[in-house]
Every structure is written in C-alpha cells, then in structure tokens.
N, C-alpha and C positions, 0 to 999 in steps of 0.2 A: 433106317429102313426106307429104303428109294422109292419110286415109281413101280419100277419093276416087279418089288414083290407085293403088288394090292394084291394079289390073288392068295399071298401066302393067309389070309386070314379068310377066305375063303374055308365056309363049315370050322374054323378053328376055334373050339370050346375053350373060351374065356369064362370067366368069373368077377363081376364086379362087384367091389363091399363095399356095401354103400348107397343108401339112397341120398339124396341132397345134392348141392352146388355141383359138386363135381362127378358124383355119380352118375347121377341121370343124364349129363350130357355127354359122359363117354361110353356109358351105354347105347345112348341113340346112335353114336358116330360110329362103333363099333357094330350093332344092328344093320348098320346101313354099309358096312365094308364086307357084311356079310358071314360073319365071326356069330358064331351060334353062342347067342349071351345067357349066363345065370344071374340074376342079382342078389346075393344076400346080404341081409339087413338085423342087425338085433334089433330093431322096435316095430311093434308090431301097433301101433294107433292109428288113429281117424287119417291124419295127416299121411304116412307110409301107407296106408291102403288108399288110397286118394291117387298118389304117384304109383303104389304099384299098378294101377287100374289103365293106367296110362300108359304104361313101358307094358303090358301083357296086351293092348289092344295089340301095340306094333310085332306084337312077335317074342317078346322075351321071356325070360321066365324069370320069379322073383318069390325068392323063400324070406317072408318076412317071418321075427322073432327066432332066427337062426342065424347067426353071424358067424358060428365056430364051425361049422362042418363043409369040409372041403367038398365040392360036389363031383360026382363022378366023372373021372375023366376030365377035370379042368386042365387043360398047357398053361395057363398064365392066367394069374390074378392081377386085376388094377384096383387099387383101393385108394378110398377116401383118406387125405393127408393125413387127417386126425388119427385112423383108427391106430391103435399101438401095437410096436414092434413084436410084443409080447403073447398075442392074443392066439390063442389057439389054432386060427384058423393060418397064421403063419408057419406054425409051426407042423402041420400036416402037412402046409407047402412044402418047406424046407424036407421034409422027409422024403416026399412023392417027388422034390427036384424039380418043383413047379417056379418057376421065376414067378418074382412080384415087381411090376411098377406104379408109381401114385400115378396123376393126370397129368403132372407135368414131367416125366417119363415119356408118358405116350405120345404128349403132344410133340417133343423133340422126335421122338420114332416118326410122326407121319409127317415132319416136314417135306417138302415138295412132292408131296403124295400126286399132289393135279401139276407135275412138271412144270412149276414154277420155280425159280431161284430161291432159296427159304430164305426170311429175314435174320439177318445175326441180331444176336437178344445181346444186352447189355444188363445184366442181372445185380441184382441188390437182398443182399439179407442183413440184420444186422437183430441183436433183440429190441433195439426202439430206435426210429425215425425212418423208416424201410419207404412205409407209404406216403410220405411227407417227401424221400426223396427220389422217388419212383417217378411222381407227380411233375417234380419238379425238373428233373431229367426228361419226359415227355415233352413238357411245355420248353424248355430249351432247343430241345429238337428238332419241334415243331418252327421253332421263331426259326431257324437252318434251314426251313422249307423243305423238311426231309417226311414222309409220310411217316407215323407213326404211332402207338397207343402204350398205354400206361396199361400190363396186362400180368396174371399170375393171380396175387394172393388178392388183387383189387381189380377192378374196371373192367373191361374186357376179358372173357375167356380164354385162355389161353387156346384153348382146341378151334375157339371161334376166329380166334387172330390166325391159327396157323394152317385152316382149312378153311375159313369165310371166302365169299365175295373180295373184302377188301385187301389191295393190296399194300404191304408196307415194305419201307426200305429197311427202316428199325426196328426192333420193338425195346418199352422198355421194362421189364421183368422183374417185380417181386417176387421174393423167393421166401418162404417159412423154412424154418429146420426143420417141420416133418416134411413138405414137399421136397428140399433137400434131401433128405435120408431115403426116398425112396426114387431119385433120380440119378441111377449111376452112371448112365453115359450122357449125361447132360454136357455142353462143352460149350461156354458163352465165349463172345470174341472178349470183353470184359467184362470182369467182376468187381464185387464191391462189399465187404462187410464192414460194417457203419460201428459197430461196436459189441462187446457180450459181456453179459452177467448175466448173472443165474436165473431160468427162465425156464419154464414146462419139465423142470426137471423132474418131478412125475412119469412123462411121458420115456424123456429120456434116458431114464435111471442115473446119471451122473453128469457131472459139468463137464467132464472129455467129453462123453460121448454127442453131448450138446453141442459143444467146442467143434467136434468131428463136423458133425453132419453139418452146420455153417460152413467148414472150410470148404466142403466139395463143391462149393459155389467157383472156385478158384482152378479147379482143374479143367486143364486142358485150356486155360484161357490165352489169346494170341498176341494182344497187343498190351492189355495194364490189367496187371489186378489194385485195385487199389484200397488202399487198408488206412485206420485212425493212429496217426503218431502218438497221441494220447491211451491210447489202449493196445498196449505190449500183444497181446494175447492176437490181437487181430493181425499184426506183421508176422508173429510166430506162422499164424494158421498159413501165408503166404512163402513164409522159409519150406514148409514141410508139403507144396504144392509141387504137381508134378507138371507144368505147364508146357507149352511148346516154343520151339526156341526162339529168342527175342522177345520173349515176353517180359515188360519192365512191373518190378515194385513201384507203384508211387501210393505217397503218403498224403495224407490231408492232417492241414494243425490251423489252430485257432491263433497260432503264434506266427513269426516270421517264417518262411520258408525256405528249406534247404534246397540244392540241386535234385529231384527227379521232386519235388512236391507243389502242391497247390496250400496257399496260409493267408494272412492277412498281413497288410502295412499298412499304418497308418488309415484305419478305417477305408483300405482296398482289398479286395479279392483279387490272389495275384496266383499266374502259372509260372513255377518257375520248371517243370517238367517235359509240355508240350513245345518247347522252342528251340530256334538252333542256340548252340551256347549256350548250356543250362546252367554253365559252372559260373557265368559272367553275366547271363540276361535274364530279364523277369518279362512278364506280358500282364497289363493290367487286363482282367475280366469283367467285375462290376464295384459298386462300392458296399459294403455293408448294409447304409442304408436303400438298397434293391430287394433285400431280404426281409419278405414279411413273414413274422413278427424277425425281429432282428435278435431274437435271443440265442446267448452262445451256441445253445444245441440246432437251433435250427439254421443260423451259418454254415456248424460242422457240416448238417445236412447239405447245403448248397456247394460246399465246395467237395461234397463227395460227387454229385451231382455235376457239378461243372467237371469234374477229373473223369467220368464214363463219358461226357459228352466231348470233349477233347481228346479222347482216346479213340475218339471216332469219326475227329477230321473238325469238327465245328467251329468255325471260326469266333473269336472274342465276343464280338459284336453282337453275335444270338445268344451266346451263354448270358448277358446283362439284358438283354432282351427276353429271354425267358424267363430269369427271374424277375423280372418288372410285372410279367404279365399272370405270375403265377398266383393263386391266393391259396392257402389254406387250410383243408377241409373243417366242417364244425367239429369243437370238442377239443381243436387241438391248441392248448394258451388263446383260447379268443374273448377276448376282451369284452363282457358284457355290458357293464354301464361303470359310470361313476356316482356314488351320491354320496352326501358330505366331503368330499377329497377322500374319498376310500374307492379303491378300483377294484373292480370285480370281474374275475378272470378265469375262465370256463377249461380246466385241461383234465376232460372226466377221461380221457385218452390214456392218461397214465394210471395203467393197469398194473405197475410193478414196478421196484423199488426205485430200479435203475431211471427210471422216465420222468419218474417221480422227483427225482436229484435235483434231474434236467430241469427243470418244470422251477423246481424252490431257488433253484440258482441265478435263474432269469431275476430274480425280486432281494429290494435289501433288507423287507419288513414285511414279516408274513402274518396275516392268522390263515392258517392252513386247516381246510377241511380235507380229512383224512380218515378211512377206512374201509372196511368191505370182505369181499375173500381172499384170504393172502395166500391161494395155491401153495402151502409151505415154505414163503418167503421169511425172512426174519429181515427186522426194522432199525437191528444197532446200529451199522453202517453210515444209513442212512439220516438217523437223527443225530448221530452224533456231526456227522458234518455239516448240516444244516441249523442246528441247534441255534446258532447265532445270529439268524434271519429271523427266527421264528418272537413273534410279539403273544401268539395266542395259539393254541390249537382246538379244535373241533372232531372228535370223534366219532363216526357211525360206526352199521356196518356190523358182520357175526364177527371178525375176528381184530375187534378197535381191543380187545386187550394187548394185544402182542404190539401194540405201537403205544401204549400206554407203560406200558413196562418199558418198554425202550426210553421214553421219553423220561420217565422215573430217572432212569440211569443218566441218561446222557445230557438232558438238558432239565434238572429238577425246580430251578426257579419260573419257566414257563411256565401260564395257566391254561390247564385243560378242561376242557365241557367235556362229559361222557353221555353220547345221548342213547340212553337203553330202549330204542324202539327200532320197529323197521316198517311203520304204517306209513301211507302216502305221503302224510303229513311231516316225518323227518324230517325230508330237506329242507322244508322253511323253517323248522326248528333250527338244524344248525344253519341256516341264513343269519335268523334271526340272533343267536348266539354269536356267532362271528362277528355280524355286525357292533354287539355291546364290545367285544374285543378290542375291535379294531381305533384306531385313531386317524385322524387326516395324516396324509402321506401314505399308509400302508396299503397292501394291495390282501383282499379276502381271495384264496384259493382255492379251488377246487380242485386236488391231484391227489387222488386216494391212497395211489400206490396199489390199490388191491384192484381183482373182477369186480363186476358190478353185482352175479347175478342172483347174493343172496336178497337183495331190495326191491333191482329193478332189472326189467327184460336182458338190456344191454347198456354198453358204456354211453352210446346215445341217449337211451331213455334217464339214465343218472343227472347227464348235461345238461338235458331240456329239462326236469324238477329244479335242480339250480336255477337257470337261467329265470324258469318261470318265478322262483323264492325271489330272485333277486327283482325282478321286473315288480311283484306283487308288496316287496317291501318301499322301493321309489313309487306306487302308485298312491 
C-alpha cells in the first residue's frame, strides 16, 4: 500500500484485537491515518481499563471483555499475533469477507507511507535461536556501517522502524509463526528458518500447519533464503517456496561446507556461497572462537546470521566484527559463577524441548535442573539423547512428571530430586540439591524445557531465582 493511497484509510472502519505490545500501537498509527478504530479485547481488568482509558481519550473505541463479536461494519481486522486462528471472532470475519492482518502485515502495508524508500527486512524465524540471531545479524550490520535495528518479535517496533523518525537502510526481522501466519503479503529480500520442532502446537493445531506458517517467511524472497542442513524439514519448507527468480538456496552446517553454504573448518567460519567460484573457493568470515558463548547451537546461530548478512552485500570483515562485538541477552547458557569446580549456567530461555537439546549438548556432565509447563510437549526424545551427559537431574515445576517418566525410561540409572513445591523458596531448593549432585568438572544447569509460568512471572524471573540460589549458596 503506497503513498498514494493514505487517504484509502481515511473513515475506514478497522478493528483491532487486542490490547498490549502490538495493539495499542496500531491502533494509535491507525487513529492517526484516520481509520475509524474499534478495539476489542477479552479481558476486561485494572490493567485493560487503564489502556482502554487511554486509546478512548484519542478517539477510539474499545469493547473490553468482548473479543468474539465482530463489530459492525469492520473492512479489516488487525490482531494481536497471539490471538488464535480459531477464535470466533475469525471466523465472523471469514464469513462477512472481512480480511485479517497481524502488525506485521500492517507494518509491510504502510511501508513508504511518508515517500521514503522502504528498508528491505532481512527476516528470521526458527522455533529456537530467532532472537539470538536477530541480534546478531544487527550488530554485523551495524559493524558494515549500514543503519539498522534488530526489530519484530524483539527491540524495536516494527510500525516504529517503519513509520519513525529514524531512517534505516536494513532492518533486521524477527518473525514468530503466529506473526507469520497472519502476514500473507510479507516478501523479505532474505529469509531465514533456523530450525523446527514441535512448538505452540496448541495454537497451531498440528506440526504442518506450524511447519506452514514458518515457511511463509521464504516467499517471495530475492536474493537467499537460507535454511539448516541439519534440519531436512527446514530445506523442504524452501523446495515448496515460491520465490522470485534467482533466488539461491543456501545452507548453514556445523560441518565442512558444500558449494552454495556457509560451515566450519577447522575451527573457521567459512562462506563458501557468497563468492566468485563457489565450486573451487571458500572466504574465511571469523573463527569460532568470535562466537559468544561458542556453543554448537549458538554457531549455528552465527553462521545463519552471517549467511542473511552476505546475502546483503556485507563484506567478511564486519561479519567477524560483529560477532566480536555481539554479547548475549541474559538467560541465554550465561554462565553464572563457579564454586568448588562445578559451573553454573543460567539457560531459563529454554522454554521447550528443542532449546533444551541445544542447551544439554553444549556440556559433557550435567545435573540438569529441569521442569515447569510443558505446553503438551513430551520429554522421550529428548532424554533419551541426552541421557549420557546427564550425572544428576533436579526436578521442578506442574508438569516435572512427564520428564520423570521419561527419564524412568530412557536413562534409569541417573539420580533424580523430585522437588514437590512451587514456593519462592524452590529454586534454592533445587540449587541446593544440584549442587550435592554435582562433582568437580560438571556443569549445574538450568534449561527446563518447559514455560516458566506455573512458579514464576517469566523465563526471566525463573533466571534471576537461580542465579540469586546460586550467588546465595557461594556467599
């Protein structure tokens, strides 16, 4: 949607679902384009009448503890990533022929809205390491002296990057599978799915459809989509893309690289994709150790990372440059202290099984603290292939049976703590426990595999109870 047609939202009865992150800021942008807004909301508390009080000062109108009923006369819905496909108020859509887009929909719609050149996105979804290599794609870009922001499911707003003051040549794009599923003319210059397993399958009803809605990150893309040679399922989603022509497959591997990929040699990060002669030349980018923490998952990360920034002109030199300058966020494998020669090692990030893997794989001797809400995950998988790191395990958390049973099976001479509480007090319990586990050399972990939020707010607040258990046991 161009310049030309700001007028077409002129009096145009929208409907946004959804109060929060993404709600209320396209409602304001949408208020302010002139689009006569509804907002409905199912909760109707302190906090919702607080923002609705806010969005009715400017003009809007806002049916809170109503999320299912189509308002009269809406053209278009824009809804909150989260809400599901399913929910009734879709499905009045569907009937009345009301188009739905999430925010990042929209925000592609009002590119060059103020006749500027819109910045090409460089998009990433993956079910774990998305924002780890979002970040890290940013700060490469940055070292390129190219202006740009880390924007989408993290940092920047997306409507704010692509309507703000600030101008960018980049951007670089987290993308969720539900922000996916509701962004069908989305078309990034390149793509990127980092990996999939089974994840929000709740929301999605099944692993294609999951599967789906990550590939659309691949359509229409111009120059790479780039996908995990380790994970089949993620080249598939690229065979069955309809992109535009010349558009290259490359791969990322943890292994040597073939002709259109980026891999490692000999503790090097190497392109062999971006160069003349890919059948005969490679291009060193950085070494292994540039990658903080240097665990194999978060490599993969960089050299996804490095393949969207050479797919977009970046020469070697900033790809080892931005990963030099990159750190982190808390929660994800950070390293909290040592005491007695046992390492203690904060990854409350891993929310699910897959991260979780990631996470046990990095270590050769684990006591693994592990549990929480397993959103309908099951844990054979994963313990059976881990089973032979693991020294000890520590159990929280509503649903520590379902990893208890697994571990039953798969790895029966481990010992397990079952700790049947969920008072503040827990996590120094299984600190405390872990630590009697553990021996010099091993590392105590923290990667649940599950949500946080039968115990604690968020995967943050889980990280900081750790970190604080483990700082309060060395003091």
């Amino acid at each position: 949607m161009g310049s030309q047609e700001v007028t077409n939202w002129q009096g145009k009865r929208v409907t946004v679902a959804g109060l929060g992150v993404s709600g209320i800021p396209a409602a304001k942008v949408l208020h302010g384009l002139g689009a006569l807004v509804t907002v409905v909301n199912d909760g109707d508390d302190d906090r919702a009448r607080a923002q609705a009080a806010e969005l009715e000062a400017l003009g809007v109108t806002v049916r809170l503890g109503d999320g299912a009923t189509l308002p009269e006369g809406t053209e278009l819905i824009v809804t909150a990533p989260g809400w599901q496909p399913d929910k009734p108020l879709f499905a009045a859509a569907a009937e009345a022929g009301v188009p739905v887009w999430g925010d990042v929909e929209l925000a592609w719609r009002l590119r060059g809205l103020d006749g500027r050149e819109p910045a090409p996105w460089l998009a990433v979804t993956g079910t774990n390491g998305k924002t780890t290599t979002v970040q890290m794609l940013a700060s490469i870009l940055k070292a390129a002296g190219l202006r740009t922001a880390a924007v989408g499911n993290i940092g920047v707003s997306l409507l704010d990057a692509v309507l703000g003051e600030q101008e960018y040549d980049v951007l670089a794009v987290e993308l969720s599978s539900y922000q996916l599923h509701w962004a069908p003319s989305l078309r990034a210059h390149s793509g990127a799915v980092l990996n999939l397993a089974p994840d929000h399958l709740d929301w999605h009803g099944s692993m294609e459809a999951y599967a789906a809605d990550k590939g659309r990150i691949y359509e229409g893309n111009r120059v790479a989509c780039v996908y995990n040679v380790a994970d089949k399922a993620t080249e598939d989603l690229v065979r069955a893309a309809d992109v535009e022509e010349g558009c290259r497959a490359v791969g990322f591997t943890l292994g040597a690289p073939g002709p259109s990929q980026l891999g490692v040699v000999d503790g090097i990060l190497v392109d062999r994709a971006f160069v003349e002669n890919r059948q005969k030349n490679a291009q060193e980018l950085a070494e292994v150790s540039d990658v903080t923490p240097p665990a194999p998952h978060n490599v993969a990360n960089a050299l996804a990372a490095a393949a969207l920034a050479r797919a977009f002109g970046v020469p070697p030199k900033a790809v080892r440059d931005g990963l030099r300058a990159f750190t982190p966020d808390a929660h994800r494998i950070a390293h909290v202290a040592d005491l007695d020669e046992v390492a203690y090692v904060d990854d409350s990030k891993a929310t699910n099984t897959h991260a979780a893997e990631a996470s046990l794989a990095a270590y050769e001797s684990i006591v693994w603290i592990a549990g929480g809400l397993a959103k309908g995950a099951t844990f054979d998988e994963l313990v059976a292939r881990s089973a032979k790191r693991l020294r000890g395990v520590v159990l929280i958390g509503a649903d520590r049976a379902l990893i208890r049973e697994a571990l039953a099976r798969h790895a029966p001479e481990v010992p397990v703590v079952d700790l049947d509480r969920t008072d503040t007090g827990a996590m120094l319990a299984a600190v405390q426990e872990a630590r009697r586990l553990a021996g010099p050399g091993d590392t105590v972990l923290l990667a649940p595999a599950c949500a946080s939020m039968d115990m604690f707010a968020n995967y943050n607040k889980r990280g900081d109870a750790f970190a604080e258990a483990v700082r309060e046991l060395g003091a």
